[in-house]
N, C-alpha and C positions, 0 to 999 in steps of 0.2 A: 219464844218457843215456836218449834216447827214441828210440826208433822196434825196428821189427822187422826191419830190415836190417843186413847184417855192414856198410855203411858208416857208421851210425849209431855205433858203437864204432871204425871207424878215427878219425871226426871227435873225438868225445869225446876220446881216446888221442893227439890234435895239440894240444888244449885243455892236457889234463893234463900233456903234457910240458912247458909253458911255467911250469907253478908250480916254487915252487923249493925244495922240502920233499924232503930228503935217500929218504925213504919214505913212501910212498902204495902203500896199501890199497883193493883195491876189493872189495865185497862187491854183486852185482848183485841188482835186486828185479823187480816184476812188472811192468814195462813194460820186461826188459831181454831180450827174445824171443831174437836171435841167440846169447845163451849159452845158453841152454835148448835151443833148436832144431838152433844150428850151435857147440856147445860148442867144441872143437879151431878150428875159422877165429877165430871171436870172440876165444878168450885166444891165438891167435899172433896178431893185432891189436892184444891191448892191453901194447907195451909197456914204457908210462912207470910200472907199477905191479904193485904185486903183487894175482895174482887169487885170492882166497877164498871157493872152495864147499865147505864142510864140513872144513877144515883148518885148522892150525895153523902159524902163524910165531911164533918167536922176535924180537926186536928188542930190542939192548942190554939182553938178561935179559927184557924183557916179553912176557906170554907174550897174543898175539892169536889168536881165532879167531872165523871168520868161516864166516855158513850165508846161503844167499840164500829159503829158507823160509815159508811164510804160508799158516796155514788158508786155504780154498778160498773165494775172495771173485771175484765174475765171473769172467770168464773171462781170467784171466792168467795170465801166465810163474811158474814155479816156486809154482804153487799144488800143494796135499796137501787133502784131506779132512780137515775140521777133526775132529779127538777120535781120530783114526786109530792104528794102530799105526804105519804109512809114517813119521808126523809126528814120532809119540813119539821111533822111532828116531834121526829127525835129532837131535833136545834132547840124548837119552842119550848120543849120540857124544860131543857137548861135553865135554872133558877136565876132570875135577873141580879141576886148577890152575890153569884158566886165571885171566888178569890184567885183560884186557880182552873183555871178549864185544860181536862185532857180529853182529847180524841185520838185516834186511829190516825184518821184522816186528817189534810193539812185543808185550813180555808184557800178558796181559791185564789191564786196568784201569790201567796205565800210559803213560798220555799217547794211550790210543789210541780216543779218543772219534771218530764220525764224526759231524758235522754234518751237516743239519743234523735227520737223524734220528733223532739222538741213540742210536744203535747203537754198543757197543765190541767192535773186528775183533781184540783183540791176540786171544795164543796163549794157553788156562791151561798147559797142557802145558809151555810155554816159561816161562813163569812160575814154574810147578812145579818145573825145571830151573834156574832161577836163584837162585831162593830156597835148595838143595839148596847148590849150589858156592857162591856169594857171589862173583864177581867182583868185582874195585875198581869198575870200568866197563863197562854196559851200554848201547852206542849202538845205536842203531837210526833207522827214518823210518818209509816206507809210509805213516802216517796224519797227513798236511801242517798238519792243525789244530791236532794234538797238540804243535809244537815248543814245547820246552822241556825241562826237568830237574824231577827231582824224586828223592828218597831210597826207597830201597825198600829196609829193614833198613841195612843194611852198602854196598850198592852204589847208587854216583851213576847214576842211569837219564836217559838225552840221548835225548830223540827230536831228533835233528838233521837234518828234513828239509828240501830244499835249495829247495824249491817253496811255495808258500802252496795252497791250495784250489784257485785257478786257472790254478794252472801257471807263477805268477809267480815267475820268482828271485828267494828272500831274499836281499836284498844284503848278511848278516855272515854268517860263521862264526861255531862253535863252539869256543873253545880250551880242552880239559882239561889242567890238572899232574895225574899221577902218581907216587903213593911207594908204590912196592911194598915200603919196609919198613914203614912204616906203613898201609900196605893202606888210603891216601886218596886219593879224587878231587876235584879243586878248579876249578870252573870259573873261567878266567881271563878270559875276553871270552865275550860272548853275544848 
């Protein structure tokens, strides 16, 4: 979703209710202003999905959380000062069991290269927090160049961003299997 007005997430939220995926998740980034700004209208607007700012859902045992976070890059929505205590705290909340980690933002040096200045915006702080818990699965977007996967220790890291560089929608998804017994992430489609 884009734009800075509470209509921008009613449209969105008429979108998402046509998919037919039993649960959706949504974790908002820095182009999603009316959560930041007009938090309460925004999440009773959206409500084909579950909203995740700094919390935790269960689903059939898997344990999701989701932070909408990102060192301080121009001037957008739910930016922090990058190396901050502010920031740290978001990471630290992250529950050391979680199963699936979503963020905004990519950890740094994972998939979060910006063209075509060759500058990487991820988090270490976030990074630092990930490597710490081990998630099965780390998704994330923010930086449109970066989609893809890649293994970082133990955990499947997805930048699954939904845009290319120019605001194009990628026309697939991502689909991950998850075995929380065996603590693997498997991409299925890509």
């Amino acid at each position: 979703m884009k734009g800075k007005k509470l209509k921008a997430v009613t449209a969105f939220n008429s979108e998402f209710q046509k998919l037919p995926h039993t649960h959706k998740l949504v974790v908002p980034g820095n182009h999603d202003w009316p959560f930041e700004r007009q938090r309460e209208a925004a999440i009773a607007e959206l409500t084909a999905a579950t909203y995740l700012e700094d919390r935790q859902i269960v689903i059939d045992g898997v344990k999701f959380y989701g932070s909408p976070w990102q060192p301080e890059y121009r001037n957008w929505a739910f930016n922090l000062p990058r190396g901050s205590l502010e920031l740290k705290a978001k990471w630290t909340a992250i529950p050391d069991d979680v199963d699936v980690l979503i963020t905004h933002t990519p950890p740094n040096t994972v998939r979060d290269m910006v063209w075509p200045r060759g500058e990487q915006v991820g988090c270490a702080q976030l990074r630092w927090r990930m490597e710490e818990i081990s998630p099965i699965l780390h998704a994330f977007g923010h930086v449109h160049g970066g989609r893809g996967d890649e293994m970082v220790n133990s955990t499947l890291c997805v930048n699954a961003a939904s845009t290319d560089e120019a605001y194009k929608v990628v026309p697939t998804v991502i689909v991950v299997d998850i075995d929380t017994e065996t603590r693997t992430a498997t991409i299925v489609q890509a």
